[in-house]
C-alpha positions as a Markdown table, in Angstrom:
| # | Residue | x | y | z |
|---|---|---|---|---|
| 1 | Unk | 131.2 | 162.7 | 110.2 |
| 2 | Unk | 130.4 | 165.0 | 107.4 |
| 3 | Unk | 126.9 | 166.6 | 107.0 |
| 4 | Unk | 124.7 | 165.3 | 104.7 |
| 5 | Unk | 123.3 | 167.6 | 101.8 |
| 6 | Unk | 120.0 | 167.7 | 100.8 |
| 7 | Unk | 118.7 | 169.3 | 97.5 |
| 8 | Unk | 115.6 | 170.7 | 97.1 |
| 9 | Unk | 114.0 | 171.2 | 94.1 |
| 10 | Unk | 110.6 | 172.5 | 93.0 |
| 11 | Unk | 109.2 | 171.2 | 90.0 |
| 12 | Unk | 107.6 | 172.9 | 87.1 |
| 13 | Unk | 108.3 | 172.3 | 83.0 |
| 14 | Unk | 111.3 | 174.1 | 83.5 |
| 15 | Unk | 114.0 | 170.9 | 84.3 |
| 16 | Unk | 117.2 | 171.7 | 83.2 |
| 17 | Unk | 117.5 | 174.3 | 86.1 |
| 18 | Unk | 116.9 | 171.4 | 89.1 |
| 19 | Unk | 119.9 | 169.2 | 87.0 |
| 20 | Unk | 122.0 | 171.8 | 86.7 |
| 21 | Unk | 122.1 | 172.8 | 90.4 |
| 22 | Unk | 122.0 | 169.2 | 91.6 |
| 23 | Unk | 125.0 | 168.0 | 89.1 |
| 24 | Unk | 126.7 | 171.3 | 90.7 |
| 25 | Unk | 126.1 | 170.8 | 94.3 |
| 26 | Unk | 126.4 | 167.1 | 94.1 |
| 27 | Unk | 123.8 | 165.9 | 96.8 |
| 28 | Unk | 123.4 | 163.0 | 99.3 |
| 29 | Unk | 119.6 | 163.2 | 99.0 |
| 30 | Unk | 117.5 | 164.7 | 96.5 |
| 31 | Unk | 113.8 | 165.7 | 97.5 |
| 32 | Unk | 111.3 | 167.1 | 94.6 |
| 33 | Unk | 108.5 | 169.0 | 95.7 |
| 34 | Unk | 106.3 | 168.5 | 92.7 |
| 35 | Unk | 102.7 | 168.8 | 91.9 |
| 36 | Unk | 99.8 | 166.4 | 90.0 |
| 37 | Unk | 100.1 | 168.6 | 86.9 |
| 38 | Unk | 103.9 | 168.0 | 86.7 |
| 39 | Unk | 104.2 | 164.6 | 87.5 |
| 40 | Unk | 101.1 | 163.6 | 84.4 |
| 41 | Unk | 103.7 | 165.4 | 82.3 |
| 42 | Unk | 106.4 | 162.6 | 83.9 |
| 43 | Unk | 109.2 | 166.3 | 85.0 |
| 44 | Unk | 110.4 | 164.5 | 87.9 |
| 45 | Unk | 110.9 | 161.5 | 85.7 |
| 46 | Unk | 113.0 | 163.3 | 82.9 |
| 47 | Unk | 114.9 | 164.8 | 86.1 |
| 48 | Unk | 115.7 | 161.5 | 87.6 |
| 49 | Unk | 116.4 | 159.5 | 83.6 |
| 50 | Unk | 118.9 | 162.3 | 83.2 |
| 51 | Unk | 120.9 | 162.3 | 86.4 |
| 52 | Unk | 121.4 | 158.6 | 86.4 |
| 53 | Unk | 122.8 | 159.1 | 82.9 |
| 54 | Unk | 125.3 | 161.7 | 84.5 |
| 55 | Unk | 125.9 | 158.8 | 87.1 |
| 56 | Unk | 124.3 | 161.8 | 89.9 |
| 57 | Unk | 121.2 | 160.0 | 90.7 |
| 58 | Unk | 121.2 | 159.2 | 94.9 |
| 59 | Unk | 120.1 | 155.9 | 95.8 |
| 60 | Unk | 116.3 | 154.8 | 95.8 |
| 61 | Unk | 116.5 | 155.2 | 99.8 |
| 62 | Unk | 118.1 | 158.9 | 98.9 |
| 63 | Unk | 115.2 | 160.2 | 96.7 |
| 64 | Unk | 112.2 | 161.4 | 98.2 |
| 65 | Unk | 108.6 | 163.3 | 95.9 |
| 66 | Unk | 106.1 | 164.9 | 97.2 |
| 67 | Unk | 102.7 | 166.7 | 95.8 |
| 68 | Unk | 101.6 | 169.8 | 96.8 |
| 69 | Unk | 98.5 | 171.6 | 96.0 |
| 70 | Unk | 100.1 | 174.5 | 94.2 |
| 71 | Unk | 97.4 | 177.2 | 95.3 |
| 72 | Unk | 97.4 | 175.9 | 98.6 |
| 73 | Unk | 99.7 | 177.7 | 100.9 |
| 74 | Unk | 98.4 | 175.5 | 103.4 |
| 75 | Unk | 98.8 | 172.3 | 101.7 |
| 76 | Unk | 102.4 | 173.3 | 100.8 |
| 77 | Unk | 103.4 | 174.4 | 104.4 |
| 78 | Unk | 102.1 | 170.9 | 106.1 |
| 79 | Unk | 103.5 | 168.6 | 103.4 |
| 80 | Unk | 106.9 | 170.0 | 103.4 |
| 81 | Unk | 107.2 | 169.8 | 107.3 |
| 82 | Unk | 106.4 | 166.8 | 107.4 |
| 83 | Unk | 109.3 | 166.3 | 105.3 |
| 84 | Unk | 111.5 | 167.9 | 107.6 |
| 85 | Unk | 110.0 | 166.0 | 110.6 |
| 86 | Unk | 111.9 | 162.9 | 109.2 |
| 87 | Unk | 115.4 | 164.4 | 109.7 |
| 88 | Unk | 116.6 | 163.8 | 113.3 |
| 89 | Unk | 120.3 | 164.7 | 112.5 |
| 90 | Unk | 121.9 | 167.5 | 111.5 |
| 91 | Unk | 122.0 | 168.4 | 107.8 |
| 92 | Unk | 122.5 | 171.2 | 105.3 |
| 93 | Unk | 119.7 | 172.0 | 103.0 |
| 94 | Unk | 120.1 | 173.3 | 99.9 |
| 95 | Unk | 116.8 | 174.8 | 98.0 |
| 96 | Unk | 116.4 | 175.6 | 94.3 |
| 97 | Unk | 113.3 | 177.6 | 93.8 |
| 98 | Unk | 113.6 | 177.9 | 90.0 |
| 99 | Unk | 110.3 | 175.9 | 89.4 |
| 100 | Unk | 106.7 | 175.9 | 91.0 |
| 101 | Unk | 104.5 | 178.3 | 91.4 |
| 102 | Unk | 104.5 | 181.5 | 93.9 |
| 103 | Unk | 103.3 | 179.8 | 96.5 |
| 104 | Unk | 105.5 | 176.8 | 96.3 |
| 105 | Unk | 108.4 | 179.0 | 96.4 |
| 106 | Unk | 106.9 | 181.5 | 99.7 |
| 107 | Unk | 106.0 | 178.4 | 101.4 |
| 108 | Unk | 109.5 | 176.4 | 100.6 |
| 109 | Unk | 111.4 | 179.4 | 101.5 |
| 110 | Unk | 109.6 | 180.2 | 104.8 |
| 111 | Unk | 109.6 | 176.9 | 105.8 |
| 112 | Unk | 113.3 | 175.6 | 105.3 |
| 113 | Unk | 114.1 | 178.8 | 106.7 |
| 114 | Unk | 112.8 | 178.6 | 109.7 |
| 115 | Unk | 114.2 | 174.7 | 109.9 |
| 116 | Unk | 117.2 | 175.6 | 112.5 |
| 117 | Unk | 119.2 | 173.9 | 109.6 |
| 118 | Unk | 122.4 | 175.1 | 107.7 |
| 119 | Unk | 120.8 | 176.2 | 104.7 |
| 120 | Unk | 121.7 | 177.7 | 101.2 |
| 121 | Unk | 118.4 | 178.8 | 99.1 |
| 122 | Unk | 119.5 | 179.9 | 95.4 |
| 123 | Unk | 117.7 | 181.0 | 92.2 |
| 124 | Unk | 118.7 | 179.6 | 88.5 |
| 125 | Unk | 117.8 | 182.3 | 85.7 |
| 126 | Unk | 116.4 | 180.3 | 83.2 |
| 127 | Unk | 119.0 | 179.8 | 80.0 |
| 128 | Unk | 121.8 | 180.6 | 81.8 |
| 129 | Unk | 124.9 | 178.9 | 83.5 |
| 130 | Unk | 124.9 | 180.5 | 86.7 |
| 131 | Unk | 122.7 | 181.0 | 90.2 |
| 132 | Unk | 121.8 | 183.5 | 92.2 |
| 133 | Unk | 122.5 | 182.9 | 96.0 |
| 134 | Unk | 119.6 | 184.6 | 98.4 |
| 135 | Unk | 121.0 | 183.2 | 101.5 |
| 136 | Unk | 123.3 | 183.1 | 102.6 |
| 137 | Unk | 122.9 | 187.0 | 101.6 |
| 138 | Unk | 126.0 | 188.5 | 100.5 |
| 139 | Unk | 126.0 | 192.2 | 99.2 |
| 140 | Unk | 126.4 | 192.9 | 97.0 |
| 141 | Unk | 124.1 | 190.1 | 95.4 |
| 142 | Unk | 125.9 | 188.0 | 92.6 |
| 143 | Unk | 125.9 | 185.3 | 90.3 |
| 144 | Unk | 127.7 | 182.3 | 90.9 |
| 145 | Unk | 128.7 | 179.9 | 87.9 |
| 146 | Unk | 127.6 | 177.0 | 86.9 |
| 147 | Unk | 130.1 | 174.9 | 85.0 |
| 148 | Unk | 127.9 | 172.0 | 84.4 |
| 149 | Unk | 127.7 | 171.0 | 80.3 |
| 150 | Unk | 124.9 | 168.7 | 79.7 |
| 151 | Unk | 126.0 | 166.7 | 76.0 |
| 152 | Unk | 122.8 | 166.5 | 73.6 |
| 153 | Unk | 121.9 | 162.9 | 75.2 |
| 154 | Unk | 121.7 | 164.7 | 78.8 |
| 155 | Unk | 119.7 | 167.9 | 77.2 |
| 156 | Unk | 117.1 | 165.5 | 75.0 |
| 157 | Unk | 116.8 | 163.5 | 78.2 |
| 158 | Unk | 116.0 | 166.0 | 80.9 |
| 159 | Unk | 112.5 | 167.0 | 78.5 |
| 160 | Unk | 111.7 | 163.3 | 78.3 |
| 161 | Unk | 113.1 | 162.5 | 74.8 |
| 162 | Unk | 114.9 | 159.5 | 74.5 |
| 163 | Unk | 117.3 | 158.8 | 70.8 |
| 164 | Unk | 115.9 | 156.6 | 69.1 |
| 165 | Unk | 118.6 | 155.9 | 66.4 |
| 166 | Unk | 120.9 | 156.1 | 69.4 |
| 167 | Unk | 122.6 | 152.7 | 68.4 |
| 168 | Unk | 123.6 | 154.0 | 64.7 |
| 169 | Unk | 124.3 | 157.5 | 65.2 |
| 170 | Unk | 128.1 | 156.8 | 65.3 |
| 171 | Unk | 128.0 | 154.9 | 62.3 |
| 172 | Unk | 126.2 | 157.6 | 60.6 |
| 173 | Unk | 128.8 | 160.4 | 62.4 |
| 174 | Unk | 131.6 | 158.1 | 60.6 |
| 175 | Unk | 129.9 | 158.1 | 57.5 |
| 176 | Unk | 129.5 | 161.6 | 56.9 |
| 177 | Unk | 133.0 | 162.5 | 58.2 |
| 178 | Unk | 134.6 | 159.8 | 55.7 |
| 179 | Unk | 132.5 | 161.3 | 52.6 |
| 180 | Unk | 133.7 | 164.5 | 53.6 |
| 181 | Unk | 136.6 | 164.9 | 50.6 |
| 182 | Unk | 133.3 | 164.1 | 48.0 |
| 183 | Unk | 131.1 | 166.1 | 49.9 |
| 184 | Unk | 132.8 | 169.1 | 49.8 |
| 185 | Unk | 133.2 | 168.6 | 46.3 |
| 186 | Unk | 129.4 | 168.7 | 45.3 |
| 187 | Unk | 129.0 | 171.7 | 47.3 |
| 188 | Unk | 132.0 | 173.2 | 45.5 |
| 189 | Unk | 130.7 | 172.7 | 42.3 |
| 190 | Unk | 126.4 | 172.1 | 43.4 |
| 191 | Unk | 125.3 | 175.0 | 40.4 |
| 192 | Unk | 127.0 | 172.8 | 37.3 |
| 193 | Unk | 125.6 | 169.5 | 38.8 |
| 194 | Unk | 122.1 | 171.1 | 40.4 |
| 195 | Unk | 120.5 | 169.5 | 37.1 |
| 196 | Unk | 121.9 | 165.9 | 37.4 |
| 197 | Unk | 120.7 | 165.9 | 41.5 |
| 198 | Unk | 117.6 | 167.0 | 40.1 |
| 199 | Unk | 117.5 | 164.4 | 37.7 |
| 200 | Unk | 118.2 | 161.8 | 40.7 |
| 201 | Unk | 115.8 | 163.5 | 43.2 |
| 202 | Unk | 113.4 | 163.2 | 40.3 |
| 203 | Unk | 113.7 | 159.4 | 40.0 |
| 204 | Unk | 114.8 | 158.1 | 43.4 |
| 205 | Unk | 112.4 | 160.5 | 45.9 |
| 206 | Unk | 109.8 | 157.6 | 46.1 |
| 207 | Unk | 112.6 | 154.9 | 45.9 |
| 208 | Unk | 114.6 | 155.7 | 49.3 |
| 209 | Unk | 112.1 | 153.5 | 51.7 |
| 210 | Unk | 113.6 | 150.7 | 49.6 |
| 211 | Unk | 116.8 | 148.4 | 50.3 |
| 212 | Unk | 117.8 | 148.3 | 46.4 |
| 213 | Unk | 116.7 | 149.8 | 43.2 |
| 214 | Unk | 118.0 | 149.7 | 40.1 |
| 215 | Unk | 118.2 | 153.1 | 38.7 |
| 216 | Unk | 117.9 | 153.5 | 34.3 |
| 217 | Unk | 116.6 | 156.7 | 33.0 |
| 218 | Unk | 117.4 | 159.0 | 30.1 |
| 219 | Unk | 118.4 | 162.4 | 31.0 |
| 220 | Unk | 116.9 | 165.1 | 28.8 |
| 221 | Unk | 119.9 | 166.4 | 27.0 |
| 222 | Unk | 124.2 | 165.7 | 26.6 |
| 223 | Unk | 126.0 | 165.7 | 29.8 |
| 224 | Unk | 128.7 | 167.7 | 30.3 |
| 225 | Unk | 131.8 | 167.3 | 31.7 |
| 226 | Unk | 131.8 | 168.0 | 35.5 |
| 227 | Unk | 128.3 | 165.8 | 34.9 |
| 228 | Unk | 129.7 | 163.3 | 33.9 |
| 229 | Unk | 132.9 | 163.0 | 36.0 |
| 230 | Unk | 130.4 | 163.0 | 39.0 |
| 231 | Unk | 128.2 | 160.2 | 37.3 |
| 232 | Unk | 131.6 | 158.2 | 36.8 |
| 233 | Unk | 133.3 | 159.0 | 40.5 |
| 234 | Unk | 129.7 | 157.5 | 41.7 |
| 235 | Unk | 129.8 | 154.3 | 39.5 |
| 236 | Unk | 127.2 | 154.9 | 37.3 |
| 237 | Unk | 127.1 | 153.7 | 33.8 |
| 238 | Unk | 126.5 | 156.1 | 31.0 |
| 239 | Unk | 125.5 | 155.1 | 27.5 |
| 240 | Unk | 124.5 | 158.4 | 25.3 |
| 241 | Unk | 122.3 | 159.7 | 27.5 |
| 242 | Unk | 121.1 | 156.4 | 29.4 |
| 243 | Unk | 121.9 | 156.5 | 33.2 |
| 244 | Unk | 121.8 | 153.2 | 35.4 |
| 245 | Unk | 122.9 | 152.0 | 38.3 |
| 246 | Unk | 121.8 | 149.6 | 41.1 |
| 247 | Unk | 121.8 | 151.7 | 44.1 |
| 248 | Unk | 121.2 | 151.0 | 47.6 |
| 249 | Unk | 119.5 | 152.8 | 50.1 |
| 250 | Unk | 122.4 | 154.8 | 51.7 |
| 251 | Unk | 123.2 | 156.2 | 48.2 |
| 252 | Unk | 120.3 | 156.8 | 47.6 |
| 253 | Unk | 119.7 | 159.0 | 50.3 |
| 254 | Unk | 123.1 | 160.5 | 49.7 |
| 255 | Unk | 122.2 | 161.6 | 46.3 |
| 256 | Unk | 119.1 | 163.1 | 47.0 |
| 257 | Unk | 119.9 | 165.4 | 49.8 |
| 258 | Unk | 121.6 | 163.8 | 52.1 |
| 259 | Unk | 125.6 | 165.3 | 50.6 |
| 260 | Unk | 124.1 | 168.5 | 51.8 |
| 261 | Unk | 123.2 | 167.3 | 54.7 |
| 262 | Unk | 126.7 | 165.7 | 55.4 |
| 263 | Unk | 128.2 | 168.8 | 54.2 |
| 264 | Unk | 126.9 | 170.8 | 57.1 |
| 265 | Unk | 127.0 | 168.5 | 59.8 |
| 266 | Unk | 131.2 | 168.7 | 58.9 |
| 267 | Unk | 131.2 | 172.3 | 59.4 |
| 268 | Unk | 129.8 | 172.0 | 62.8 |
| 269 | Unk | 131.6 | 168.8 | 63.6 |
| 270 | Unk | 134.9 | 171.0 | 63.0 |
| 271 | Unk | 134.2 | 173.1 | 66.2 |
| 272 | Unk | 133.7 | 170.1 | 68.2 |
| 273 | Unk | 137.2 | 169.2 | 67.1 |
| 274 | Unk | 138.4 | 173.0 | 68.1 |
| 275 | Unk | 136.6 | 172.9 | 71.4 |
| 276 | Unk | 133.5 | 175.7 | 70.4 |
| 277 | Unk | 131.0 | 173.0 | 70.6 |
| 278 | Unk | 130.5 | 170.0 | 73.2 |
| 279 | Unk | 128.7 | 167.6 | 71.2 |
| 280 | Unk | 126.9 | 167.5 | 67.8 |
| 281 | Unk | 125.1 | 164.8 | 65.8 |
| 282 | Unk | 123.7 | 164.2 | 62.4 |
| 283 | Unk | 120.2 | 162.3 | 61.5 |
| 284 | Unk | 118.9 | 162.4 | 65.2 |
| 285 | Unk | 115.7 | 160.9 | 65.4 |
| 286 | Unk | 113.5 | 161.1 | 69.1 |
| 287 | Unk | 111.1 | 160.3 | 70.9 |
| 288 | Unk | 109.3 | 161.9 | 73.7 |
| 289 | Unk | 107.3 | 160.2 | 76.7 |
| 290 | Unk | 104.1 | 159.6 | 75.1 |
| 291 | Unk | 106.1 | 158.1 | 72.0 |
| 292 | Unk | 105.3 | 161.1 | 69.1 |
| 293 | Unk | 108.5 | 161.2 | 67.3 |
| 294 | Unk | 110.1 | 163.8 | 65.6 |
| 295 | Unk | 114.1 | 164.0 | 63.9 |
| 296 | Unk | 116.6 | 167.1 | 63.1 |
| 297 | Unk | 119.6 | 167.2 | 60.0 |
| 298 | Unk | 122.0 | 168.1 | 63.0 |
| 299 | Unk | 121.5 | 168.7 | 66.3 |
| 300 | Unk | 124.4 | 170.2 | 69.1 |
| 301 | Unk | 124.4 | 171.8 | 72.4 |
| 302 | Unk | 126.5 | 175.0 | 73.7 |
| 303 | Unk | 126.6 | 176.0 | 76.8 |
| 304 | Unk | 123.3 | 174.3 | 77.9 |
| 305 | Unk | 121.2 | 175.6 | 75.0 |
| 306 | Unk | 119.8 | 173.1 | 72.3 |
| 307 | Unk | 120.1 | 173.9 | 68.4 |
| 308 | Unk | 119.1 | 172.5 | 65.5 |
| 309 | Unk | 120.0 | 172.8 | 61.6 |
| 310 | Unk | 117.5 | 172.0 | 59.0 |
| 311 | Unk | 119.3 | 171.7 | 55.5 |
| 312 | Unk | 116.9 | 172.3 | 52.7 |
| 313 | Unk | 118.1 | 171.4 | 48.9 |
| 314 | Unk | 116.5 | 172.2 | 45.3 |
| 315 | Unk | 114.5 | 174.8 | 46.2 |
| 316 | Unk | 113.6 | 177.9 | 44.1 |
| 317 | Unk | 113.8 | 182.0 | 45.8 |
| 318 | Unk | 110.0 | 183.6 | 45.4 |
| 319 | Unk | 112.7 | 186.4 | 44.1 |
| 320 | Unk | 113.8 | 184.3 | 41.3 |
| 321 | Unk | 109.7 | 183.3 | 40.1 |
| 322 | Unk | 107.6 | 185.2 | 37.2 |
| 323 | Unk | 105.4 | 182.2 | 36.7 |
| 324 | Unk | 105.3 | 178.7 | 37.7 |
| 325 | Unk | 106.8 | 176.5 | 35.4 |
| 326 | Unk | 108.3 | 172.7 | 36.0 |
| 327 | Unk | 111.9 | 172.3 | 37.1 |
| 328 | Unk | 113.4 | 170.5 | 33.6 |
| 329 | Unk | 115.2 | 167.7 | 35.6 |
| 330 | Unk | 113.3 | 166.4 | 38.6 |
| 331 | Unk | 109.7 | 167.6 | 37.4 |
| 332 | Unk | 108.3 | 169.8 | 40.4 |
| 333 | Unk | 107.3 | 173.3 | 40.0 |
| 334 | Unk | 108.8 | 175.8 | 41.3 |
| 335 | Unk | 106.0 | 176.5 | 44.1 |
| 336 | Unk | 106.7 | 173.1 | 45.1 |
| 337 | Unk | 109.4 | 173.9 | 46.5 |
| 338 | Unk | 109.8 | 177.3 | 47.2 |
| 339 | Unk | 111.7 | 179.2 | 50.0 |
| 340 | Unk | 108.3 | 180.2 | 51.3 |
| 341 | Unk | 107.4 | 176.6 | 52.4 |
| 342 | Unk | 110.1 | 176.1 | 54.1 |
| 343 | Unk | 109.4 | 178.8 | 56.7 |
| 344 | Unk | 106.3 | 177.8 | 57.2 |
| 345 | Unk | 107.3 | 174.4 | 57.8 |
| 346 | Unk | 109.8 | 175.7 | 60.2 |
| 347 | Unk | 107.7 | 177.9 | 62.0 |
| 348 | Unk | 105.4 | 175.0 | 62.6 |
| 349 | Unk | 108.1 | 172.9 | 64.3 |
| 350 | Unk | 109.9 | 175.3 | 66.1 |
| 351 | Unk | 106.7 | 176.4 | 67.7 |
| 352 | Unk | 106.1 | 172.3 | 69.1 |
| 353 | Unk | 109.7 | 171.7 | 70.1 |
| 354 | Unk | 110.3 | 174.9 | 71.9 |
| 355 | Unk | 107.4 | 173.8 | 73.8 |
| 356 | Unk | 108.7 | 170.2 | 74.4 |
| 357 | Unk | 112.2 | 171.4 | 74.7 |
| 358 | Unk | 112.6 | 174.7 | 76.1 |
| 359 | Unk | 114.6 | 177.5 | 74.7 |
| 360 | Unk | 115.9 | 176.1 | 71.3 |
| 361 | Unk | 117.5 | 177.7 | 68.5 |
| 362 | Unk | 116.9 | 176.9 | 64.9 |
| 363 | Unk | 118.7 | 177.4 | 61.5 |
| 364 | Unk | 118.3 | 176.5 | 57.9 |
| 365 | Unk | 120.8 | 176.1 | 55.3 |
| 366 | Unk | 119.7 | 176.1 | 51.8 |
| 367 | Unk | 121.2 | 175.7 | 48.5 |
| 368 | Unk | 119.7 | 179.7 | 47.2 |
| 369 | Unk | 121.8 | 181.9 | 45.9 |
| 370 | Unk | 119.6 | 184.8 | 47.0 |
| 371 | Unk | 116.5 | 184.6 | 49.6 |
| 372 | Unk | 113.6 | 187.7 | 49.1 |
| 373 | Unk | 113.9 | 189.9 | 52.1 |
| 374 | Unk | 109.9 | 189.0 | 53.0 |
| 375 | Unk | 111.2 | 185.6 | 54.1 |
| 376 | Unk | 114.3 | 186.7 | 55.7 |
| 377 | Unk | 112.0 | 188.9 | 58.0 |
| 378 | Unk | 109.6 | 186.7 | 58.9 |
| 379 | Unk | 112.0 | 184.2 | 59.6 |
| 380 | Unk | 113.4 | 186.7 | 61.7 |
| 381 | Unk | 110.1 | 187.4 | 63.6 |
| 382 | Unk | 110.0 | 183.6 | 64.8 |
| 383 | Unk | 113.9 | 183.5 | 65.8 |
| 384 | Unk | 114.8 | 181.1 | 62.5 |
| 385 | Unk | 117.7 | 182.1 | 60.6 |
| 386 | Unk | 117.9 | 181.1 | 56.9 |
| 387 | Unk | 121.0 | 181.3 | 55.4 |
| 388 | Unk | 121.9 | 180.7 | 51.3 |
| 389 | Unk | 124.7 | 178.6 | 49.9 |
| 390 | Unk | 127.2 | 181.2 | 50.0 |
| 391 | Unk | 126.5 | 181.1 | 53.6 |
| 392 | Unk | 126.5 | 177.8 | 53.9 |
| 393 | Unk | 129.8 | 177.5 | 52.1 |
| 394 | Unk | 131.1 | 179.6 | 55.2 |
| 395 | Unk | 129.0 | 178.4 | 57.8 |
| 396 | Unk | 131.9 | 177.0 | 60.1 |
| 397 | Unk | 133.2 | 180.6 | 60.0 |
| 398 | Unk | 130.0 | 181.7 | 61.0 |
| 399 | Unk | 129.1 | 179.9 | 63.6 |
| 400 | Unk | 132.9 | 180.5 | 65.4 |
| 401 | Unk | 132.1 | 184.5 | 65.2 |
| 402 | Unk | 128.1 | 184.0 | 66.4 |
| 403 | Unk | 129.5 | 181.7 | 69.3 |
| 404 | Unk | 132.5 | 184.1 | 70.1 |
């Protein structure tokens, strides 16, 4: 009869470290030694929702929780013997003290050493894909590897998000990989046909809420060519300088940013294909436990670590302003849209989801030619990398030598 395995796991905000070690160990029995603060904020839960998505999720019968007082040596010591009083055969334990508190981990690690069990006690440094074995000791210490890929579903999950598009996220994966031939044409040729997007952002911003609208609108001068080949790939009826169309809400978000956004998301999508990435998807939208809701262009996960790309169109450098005038064809001013909101912005959400999400790392991809070295820098301060179109144009390059 083999010997059963038991996983132990202390439990702090830190989760991706206890299903890491449990989808590498592979456990009969999972215990969580968690405490009241951890368990308001639902960790166990995210732990459990994410290894029954990995199919890794013992039995109910195999899944035990207790709560410790985490400055209570004392409290620690008697609730997890009494844990071990229930065994009355011979197991193997297994103990991850990557969460809890100092005293969680002295009293777990005096404790289940002293069981008279087999017993393996390891360590996982926190955003990487390996553990540290204490015992049994081996000198010199080292690392072992964790081969473990959690895809974004798994990663979301374990911090107690849920997607809440989940259903149409295909459909919209489809989508943007079907348009890509188009796609790649606007952002080929985005500085002769910036006006007429402008002209659409202008006129369909407050429209894209709605099923149907039925676009007509003058633009303010002759079309040119490349303008008007676009308006007549896209169906629209020109007549002088009379622009109409009855556009649904798809195309209408397509024409107002969402191309870029398409653009992008095929870049990454191409290292999927090549094997660089394990999973990527556009228009995610989630929720966490409590319900607040927040959404990303593109989302992926590498090796573990979550990132996200934020794709940011008609905006105007703080380099290129002497005054601030209105754009000709959508009507904003300049400081409506400059680069320095969108750092800001940024800054502000990268700040809440590293806290929900733990280590994250965040990009945006604009349509500027040039971005004033003030922004780049602060960017840089707050781990957000901005990169203009020419960058963008050569993003999947990019990314291969960053991930290399």
């Amino acid at each position: 009869m083999n010997m059963k395995r038991i996983l132990v796991s202390l439990i702090s905000e830190h989760t991706i470290p206890n299903v890491l070690i449990t989808a590498h160990y592979k456990p009969d029995i999972l215990w969580f030694i968690s405490t009241e603060k951890s368990e308001r904020e639902r960790r166990t839960e995210c732990i459990e929702n994410t290894l029954r998505l990995k199919g890794l999720l013992p039995p109910a019968q195999g899944v035990e929780k207790i709560i410790v007082d985490q400055d209570s040596l004392t409290d620690c010591d008697q609730k997890i013997k009494s844990l071990i009083g229930r065994i009355d055969s011979e197991v193997e334990y297994i103990l991850n003290m990557t969460g809890g508190n100092k005293v969680m981990a002295i009293a777990a690690y005096e404790t289940f050493k002293a069981s008279g069990q087999k017993i393996t006690i390891c360590y996982v440094p926190l955003g990487r894909n390996e553990f540290i074995q204490i015992i049994p000791e081996i000198k010199p210490l080292k690392s072992c590897e964790i081969k473990e890929r959690l895809n974004l579903e798994e990663y979301l999950s374990s911090y107690g998000f849920r997607i809440k598009n989940k259903a149409k996220l295909e459909e919209k994966k489809s989508a943007s990989l079907s348009n890509r031939e188009t796609t790649y044409w606007l952002m080929d040729n985005y500085e002769q046909i910036k006006g007429v997007l402008g002209f659409f952002y202008k006129h369909l911003k407050d429209k894209r809420k709605e099923n149907n609208y039925q676009l007509s609108a003058t633009f303010d001068r002759d079309l040119v060519s490349i303008e008007r080949k676009m308006l007549v790939t896209y169906g629209f009826e020109i007549k002088d300088r009379l622009i109409s169309k009855n556009l649904a809400k798809g195309e209408m978000a397509y024409l107002t940013g969402g191309w870029f956004e398409e653009y992008v998301f095929n870049e990454v999508f191409d290292l999927v294909h090549e094997g660089i990435l394990g999973d990527a998807m556009p228009g995610i939208e989630i929720e966490n436990l409590g319900k607040v809701p927040n959404e990303f262009d593109i989302a992926f996960v590498r090796k573990n670590i979550f990132y996200y790309i934020e794709c940011k169109t008609l905006l105007v450098s703080n380099t290129q302003k002497s005054k601030q005038v209105a754009c000709p064809t959508c009507g904003r001013t300049q400081d409506d849209f400059g680069e320095k909101d969108i750092v800001r912005d940024e800054v502000y959400k990268k700040r809440a989801i590293s806290t929900s999400l733990g280590k994250c790392e965040t990009m945006i991809c604009t349509t500027l030619n040039q971005i004033s070295e003030s922004i780049l820098t602060r960017a840089q301060d707050y781990g957000i990398e901005i990169l203009t179109i020419e960058q963008v144009r050569n993003l999947k390059d990019r990314l291969k030598e960053r991930f290399r």
